[in-house]
C-alpha positions in Angstrom: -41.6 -10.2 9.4 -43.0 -6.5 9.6 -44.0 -5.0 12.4 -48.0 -6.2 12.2 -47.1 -9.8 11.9 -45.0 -8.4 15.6 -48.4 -7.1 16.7 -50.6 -10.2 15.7 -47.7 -12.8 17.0 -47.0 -10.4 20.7 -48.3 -13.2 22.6 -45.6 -15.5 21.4 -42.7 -13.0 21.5 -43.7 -11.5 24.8 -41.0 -14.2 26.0 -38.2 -13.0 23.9 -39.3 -9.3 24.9 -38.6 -10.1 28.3 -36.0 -11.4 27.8 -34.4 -8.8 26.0 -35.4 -6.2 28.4 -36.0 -8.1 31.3 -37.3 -4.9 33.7 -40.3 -4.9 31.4 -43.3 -6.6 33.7 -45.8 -8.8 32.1 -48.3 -6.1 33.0 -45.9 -3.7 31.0 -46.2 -6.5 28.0 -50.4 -6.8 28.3 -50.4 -2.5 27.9 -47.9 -2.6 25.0 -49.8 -5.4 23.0 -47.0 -5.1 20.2 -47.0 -1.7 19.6 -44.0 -0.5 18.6 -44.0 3.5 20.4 -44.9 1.7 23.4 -42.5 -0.8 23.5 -39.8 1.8 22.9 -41.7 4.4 25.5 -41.7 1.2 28.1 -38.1 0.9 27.7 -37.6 4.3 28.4 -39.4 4.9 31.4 -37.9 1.2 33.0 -34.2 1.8 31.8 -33.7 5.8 31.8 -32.8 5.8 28.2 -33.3 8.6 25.6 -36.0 8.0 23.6 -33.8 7.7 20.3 -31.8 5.2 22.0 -35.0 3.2 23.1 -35.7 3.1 19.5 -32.8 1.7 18.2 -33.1 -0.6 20.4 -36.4 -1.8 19.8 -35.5 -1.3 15.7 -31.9 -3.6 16.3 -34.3 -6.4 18.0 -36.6 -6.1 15.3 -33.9 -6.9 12.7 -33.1 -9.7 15.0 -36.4 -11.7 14.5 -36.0 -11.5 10.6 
């Protein structure tokens, strides 16, 4: 899976999303829409994480799905 197929396929993995980070809100899931620098800029702002951090993050779920 890349990260398009993530973008085309949000509507199914808004679950696991929310799951993962689970202070995301589903209005939080509707802006993101699969984009990846939002995801990770979401995650940010709701957790008080470094940006990088956020990113690896969002990059170690990514691997997960594949």
């Amino acid at each position: 899976m890349n990260w398009n197929q993530v973008e085309g396929n949000w509507e199914q993995l808004k679950g696991k999303v929310q799951t993962q980070w689970g202070k995301l809100t589903d209005n939080d899931l509707d802006i993101i829409k699969g984009n990846r620098k939002q995801l990770a800029g979401k995650i940010q702002e709701r957790y008080g994480k470094a940006q990088e951090i956020a990113e690896k993050e969002v990059d170690d779920w990514f691997k997960l799905l594949n």
